[in-house]
N, C-alpha and C positions, 0 to 999 in steps of 0.2 A: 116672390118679392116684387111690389111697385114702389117705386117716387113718381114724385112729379118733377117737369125737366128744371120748377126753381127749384126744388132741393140741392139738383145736381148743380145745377151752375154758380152757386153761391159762394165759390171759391176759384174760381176761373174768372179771367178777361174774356167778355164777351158780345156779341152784338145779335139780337133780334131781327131777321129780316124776313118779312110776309111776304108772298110772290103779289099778291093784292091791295096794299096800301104800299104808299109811299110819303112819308115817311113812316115807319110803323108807331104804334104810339096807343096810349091810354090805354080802353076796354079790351082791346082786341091784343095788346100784348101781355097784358094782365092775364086774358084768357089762354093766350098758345104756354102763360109760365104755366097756368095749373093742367099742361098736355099730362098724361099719365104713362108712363115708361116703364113697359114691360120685363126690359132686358135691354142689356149691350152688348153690340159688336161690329168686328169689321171685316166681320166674311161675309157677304150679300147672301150668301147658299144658307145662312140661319136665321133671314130674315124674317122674324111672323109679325104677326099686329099687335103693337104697341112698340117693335124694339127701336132705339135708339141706333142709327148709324153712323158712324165714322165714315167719314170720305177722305180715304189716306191715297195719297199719290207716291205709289209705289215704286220701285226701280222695272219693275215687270209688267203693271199695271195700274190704272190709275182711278182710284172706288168713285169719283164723280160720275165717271162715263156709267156710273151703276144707280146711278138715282132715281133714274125712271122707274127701272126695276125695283130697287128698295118699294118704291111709293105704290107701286101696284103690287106689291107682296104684304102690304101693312103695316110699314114701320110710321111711328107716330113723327119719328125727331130724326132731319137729316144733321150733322155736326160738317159743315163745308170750310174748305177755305176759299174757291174759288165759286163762279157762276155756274149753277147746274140749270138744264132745260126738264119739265116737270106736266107733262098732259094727263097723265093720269086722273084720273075723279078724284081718287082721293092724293088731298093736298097735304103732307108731312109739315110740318113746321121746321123751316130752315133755321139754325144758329151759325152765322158766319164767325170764322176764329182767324187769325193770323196762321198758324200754323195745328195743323188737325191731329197731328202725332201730338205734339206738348197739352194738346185739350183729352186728346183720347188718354193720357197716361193720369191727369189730375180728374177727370172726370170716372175714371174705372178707378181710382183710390177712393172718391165720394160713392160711388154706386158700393163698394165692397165694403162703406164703416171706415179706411182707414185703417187696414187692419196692424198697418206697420208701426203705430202709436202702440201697440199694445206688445210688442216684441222688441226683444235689444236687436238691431241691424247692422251687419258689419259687409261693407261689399269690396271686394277685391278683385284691383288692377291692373296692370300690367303685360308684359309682352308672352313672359314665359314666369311660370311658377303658380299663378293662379288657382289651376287644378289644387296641386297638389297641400299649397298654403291655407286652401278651405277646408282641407282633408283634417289637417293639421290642428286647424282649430277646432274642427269637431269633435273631431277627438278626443281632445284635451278638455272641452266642454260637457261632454259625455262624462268621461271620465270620472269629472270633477258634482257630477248629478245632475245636471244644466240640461234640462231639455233640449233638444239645439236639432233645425234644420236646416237640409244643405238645398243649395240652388247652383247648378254649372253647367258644365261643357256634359259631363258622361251624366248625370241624372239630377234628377229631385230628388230627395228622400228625409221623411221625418215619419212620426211614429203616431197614429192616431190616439183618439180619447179613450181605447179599448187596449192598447199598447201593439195596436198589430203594425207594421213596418208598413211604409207606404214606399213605394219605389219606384219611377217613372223615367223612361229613358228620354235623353235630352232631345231638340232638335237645333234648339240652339245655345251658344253658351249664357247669355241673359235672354229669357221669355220677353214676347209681346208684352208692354203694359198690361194687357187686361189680362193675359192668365199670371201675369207675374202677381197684380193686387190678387185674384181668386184661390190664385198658391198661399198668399199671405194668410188670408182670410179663413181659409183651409187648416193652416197650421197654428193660429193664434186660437180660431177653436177646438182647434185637437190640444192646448194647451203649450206648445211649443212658446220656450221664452227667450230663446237666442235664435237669428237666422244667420248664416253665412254664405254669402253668395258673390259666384264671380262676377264684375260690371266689365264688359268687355268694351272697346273704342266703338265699335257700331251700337250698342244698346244705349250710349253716354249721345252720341251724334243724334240718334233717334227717338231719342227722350224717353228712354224705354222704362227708365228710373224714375224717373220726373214724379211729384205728387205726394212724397214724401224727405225727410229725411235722413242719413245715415248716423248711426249713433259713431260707428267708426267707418272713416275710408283707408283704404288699404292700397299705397303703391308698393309695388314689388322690382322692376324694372321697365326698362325700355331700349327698344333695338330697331332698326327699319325689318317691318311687315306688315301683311294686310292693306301694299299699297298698290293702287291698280284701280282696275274698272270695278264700281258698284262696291267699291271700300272707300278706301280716303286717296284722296289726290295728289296729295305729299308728305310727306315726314311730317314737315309743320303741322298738317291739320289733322295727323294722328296720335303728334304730341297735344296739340291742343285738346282736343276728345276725350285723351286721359286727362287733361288738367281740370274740366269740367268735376270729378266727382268731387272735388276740395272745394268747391263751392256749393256742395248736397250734405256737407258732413260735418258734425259737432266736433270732433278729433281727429284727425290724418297719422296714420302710422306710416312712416316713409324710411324705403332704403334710404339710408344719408350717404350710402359710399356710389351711388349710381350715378353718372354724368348727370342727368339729366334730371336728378331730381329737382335742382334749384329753379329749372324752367317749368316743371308738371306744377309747383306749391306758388308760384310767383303772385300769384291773385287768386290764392287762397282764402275762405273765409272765416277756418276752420282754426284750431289748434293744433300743434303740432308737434310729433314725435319723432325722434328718426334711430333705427336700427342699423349695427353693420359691424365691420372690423373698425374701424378708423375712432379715435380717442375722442373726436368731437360729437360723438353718435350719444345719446339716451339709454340704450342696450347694447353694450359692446359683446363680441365674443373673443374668447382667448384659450392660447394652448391648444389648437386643433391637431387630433394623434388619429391619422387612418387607420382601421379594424377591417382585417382579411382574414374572414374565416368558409371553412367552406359551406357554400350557402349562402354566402351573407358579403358585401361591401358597406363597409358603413364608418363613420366618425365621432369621435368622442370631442366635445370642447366644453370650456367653464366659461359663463355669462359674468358678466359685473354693470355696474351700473340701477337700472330698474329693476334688477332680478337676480340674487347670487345666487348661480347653482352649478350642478355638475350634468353635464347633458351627453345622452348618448342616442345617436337615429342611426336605423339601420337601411339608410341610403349614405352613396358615394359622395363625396364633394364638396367644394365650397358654395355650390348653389343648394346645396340642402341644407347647409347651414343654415344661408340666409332666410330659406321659406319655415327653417326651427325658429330661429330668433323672431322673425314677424309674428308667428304664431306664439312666441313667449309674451310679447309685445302686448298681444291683442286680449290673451286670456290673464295677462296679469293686471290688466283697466279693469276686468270684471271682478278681482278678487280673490282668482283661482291659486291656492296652494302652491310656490316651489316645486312638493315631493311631488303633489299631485299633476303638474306640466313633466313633469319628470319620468313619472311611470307610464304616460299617456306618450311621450314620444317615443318612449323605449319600444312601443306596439305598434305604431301608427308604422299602414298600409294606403297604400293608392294606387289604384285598380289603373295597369297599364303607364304608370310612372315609373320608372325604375322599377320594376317588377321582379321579384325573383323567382323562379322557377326551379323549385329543387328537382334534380334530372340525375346528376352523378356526383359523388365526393371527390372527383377528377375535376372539373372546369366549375365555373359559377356560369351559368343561363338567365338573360333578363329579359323582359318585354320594354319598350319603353316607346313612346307616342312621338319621337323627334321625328316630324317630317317637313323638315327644312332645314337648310343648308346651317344657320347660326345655334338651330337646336342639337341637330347632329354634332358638330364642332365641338359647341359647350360640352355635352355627355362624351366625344369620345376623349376630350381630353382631357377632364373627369376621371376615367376609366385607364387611362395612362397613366397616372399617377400611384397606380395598386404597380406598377412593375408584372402585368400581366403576363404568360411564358408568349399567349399572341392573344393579339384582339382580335377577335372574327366578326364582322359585321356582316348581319342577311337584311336587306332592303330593298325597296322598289319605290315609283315616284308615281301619283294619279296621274291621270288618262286628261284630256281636255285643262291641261295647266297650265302656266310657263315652262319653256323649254329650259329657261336659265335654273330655274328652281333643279332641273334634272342633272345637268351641268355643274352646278356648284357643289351638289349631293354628292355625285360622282369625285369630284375632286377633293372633299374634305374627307370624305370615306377611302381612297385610295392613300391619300398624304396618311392618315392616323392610324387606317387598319392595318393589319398585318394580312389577310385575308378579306376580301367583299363578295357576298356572294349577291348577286344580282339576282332578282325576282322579282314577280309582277305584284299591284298593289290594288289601287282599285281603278282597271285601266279605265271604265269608263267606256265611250263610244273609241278607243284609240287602239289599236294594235299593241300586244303588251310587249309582243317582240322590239318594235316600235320606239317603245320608251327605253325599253332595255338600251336599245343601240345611243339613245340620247346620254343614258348615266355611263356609258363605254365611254365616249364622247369625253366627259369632265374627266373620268378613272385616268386617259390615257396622260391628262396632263401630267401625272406623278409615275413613281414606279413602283403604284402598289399590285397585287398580284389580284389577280378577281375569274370566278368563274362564273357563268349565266346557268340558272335552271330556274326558267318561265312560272311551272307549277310553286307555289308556297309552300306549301305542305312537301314535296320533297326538296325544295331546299334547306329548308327546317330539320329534315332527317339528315339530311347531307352533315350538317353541320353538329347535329349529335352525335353522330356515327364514328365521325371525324373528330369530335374534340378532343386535345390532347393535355395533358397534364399541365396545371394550370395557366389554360385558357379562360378568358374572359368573350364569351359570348352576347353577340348583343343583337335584339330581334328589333326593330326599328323600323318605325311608321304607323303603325295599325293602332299599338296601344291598348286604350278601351274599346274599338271598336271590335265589333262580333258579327262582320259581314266583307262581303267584297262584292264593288258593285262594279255589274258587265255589263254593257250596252239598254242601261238605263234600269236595272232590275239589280238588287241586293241580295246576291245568296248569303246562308249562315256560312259562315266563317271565323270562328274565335280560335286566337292563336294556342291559347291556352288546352281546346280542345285539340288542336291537333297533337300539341305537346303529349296530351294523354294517350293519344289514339297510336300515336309514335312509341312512344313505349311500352305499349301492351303490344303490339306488333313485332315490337323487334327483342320482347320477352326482355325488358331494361328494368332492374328496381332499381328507385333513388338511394336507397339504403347501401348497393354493395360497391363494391370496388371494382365497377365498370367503367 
């Protein structure tokens, strides 16, 4: 596939500048439009003759200082924001932009067609719930016959024009603009006619979205994270981040019972819905009845408002409620069936979300992704609401982190558990004993009971070995992931594997009265 760089640029603010004229102008700009462009991108190491570069000033490095190099590798089009030095023979045609992320996201939408016109888009945001609220809607999308592909934290996955799954693990929770449009582009011609995908505060900052429209925006909540070096600088401009996608979207679904939703919608451009408990909400939920069964935590409530029905999810809580109602929310704008959101939640799974792990008819076993102090909190106290006989919590904190993150782990896990078993996570370049002693540190503030066993894998036995008549067990941190990374290198590690390897070892079937 070629264009020329006018095709691309005819939906961008943009400016022409020649290293050789000054002012640039007539023949000579008419001629750098009809340059011929190969390909795009903005890793210099895929540079051939013709491609198009991005010069993105990154937090780690900066693609200018790479311009020489582009220009003597053969790319036709540099995309600059700032002044690049250029000796090479051959001379690229520069485009200066204000900002080269916001060009790179509208220009990889023009290079791809666009392909987000030709799909319904639904992107979802917030602090915590996201994972699992895209889940939710897939689901129910699926369910309901809807083609639908996912975009998030733990993978991509949509199904090609042959029907075979496509499955790709994440690296981050919203893509680069350009594989995010080549994702679109990918799944609009495999037929795919709903996307869902989570828009995270860095993708919204970075314009990762930018270049199209959302048909729906999706807030979930908000909480202070993600605030520090190389994320956002303050609460304020983490709130603001999220407030950006209600200016990208035709309809806004919003928690209405959320502090802070009145601040994310305030210079919204969008219409707007709002879900929750509270009477002033769009989609209310009512009569919420906890369900303890063995295997299973989960909640029954009836909807009124946009949607009468009778709903049952087989996760804990009033935050699964909330991430049920959004996704009632969202699949009942497309059209989708009552019965039909109905039987899709009754099934609906999220890999490393409240997970359950059938182990014994004695305790309930989960996986669940909480690594951090407000995520911990929310689930254990969640989890204390079933009237557990003890809650035993196994976790550990990364390696190269905040110390306070291990601290306040330590301390919400002590206050809630009845048992904490300490274990390493993914230390990283840090000593795992290390961080252990940092979540000792928060544990001692309370007077919960906790023991240290370093290895995962036999803390994990510890705690099956050990669980006693209903126990609510909870495996906490890891999640989706299926590795532990040590001094810079990522071994396999899926908890779930060990789970199996644990039981076959110690001769446990889930079936007996073990």
């Amino acid at each position: 596939m070629t264009k020329t760089l006018r095709e691309l640029l005819e939906e961008t603010t943009w400016q022409i500048v020649l290293p050789d004229l000054a002012p640039a102008g007539g023949e000579e700009t008419e001629k750098a439009l009809d340059t011929i462009v190969s390909d795009i991108t903005n890793d210099s190491r895929k540079i051939h003759d013709g491609s198009l570069f991005f010069c993105i000033a990154g937090a780690n490095s900066n693609g200018h200082a790479y311009a020489q190099q582009a220009a003597e590798a053969g790319a036709s089009v540099l995309i600059i924001q700032e002044p690049v030095e250029i000796t090479a023979e051959h001379r690229p045609v520069l485009v200066k932009v204000e900002d080269t992320r916001l060009a790179m996201a509208q220009l990889s939408a023009a290079w791809y067609g666009h392909p987000a016109r030709e799909m319904k888009t639904i992107g979802v945001t917030g602090t915590k719930g996201k994972t699992t609220t895209t889940y939710l809607i897939r689901s129910i999308l699926e369910t309901a016959g809807k083609k639908t592909g996912l975009i998030g934290t733990i993978e991509t996955r949509f199904h090609d024009a042959q029907g075979n799954e496509i499955v790709r693990p994440a690296s981050n929770t919203t893509p680069e603009s350009i594989v995010l449009q080549k994702t679109f582009r990918e799944m609009a011609d495999a037929g795919v006619e709903y996307v869902v995908m989570e828009v995270s505060s860095q993708a919204l900052m970075l314009h990762r979205t930018q270049g199209f429209i959302f048909d729906l925006g999706i807030f979930t909540n908000l909480s202070p994270d993600h605030i520090g070096p190389n994320e956002h600088d303050s609460f304020e401009n983490y709130l603001y981040c999220k407030s950006l996608l209600f200016r990208q979207c035709r309809t806004g679904i919003i928690n209405g019972d959320d502090p802070y939703a009145q601040a994310v919608t305030k210079d919204a451009v969008c219409s707007l819905l709002h879900y929750g408990f509270g009477e002033e909400n769009d989609l209310r939920a009512r009569d919420l009845q906890l369900v303890h069964t063995p295997g299973e935590l989960g909640i029954t409530f009836r909807t009124e408002g946009l949607v009468t029905m009778q709903a049952h999810i087989p996760t804990p809580g009033r935050f699964s409620v909330y991430n049920a109602l959004c996704a009632i929310a969202v699949c009942a704008q497309f059209g989708v069936p009552a019965e039909e959101i109905r039987q899709a939640l009754t099934g609906a799974r999220t890999r490393g979300r409240i997970e359950m792990v059938r182990v014994s008819s004695r305790f309930t076993l989960m996986i669940d992704y909480a690594h951090n102090a407000v995520a911990l909190e929310s689930l254990l106290s969640t989890l204390r609401e079933y009237q557990p006989h003890r809650l035993v919590t196994v976790f550990g904190c990364g390696g190269n982190r905040s110390k306070l993150r291990r601290f306040d782990m330590g301390e919400v896990s002590g206050r809630l558990s009845d048992l904490t078993i300490i274990t390493s996570d993914n230390p990283r370049f840090e000593e795992p004993e290390d961080i252990i002693a940092d979540i000792v540190t928060g544990i001692s503030r309370t007077d919960g009971k906790h023991i240290e066993i370093t290895d995962r894998k036999e803390a994990i036995r510890y705690a099956i070995l050990n669980g006693e008549p209903g126990d609510i067990i909870v495996l906490a941190g890891k999640g989706h992931e299926d590795y532990q990374e040590i001094r810079g290198v990522k071994y396999p590690m899926d908890e779930r594997v060990l789970i199996r390897e644990i039981m076959e070892e110690e001769g446990i079937s889930p079936d007996a009265e073990n």
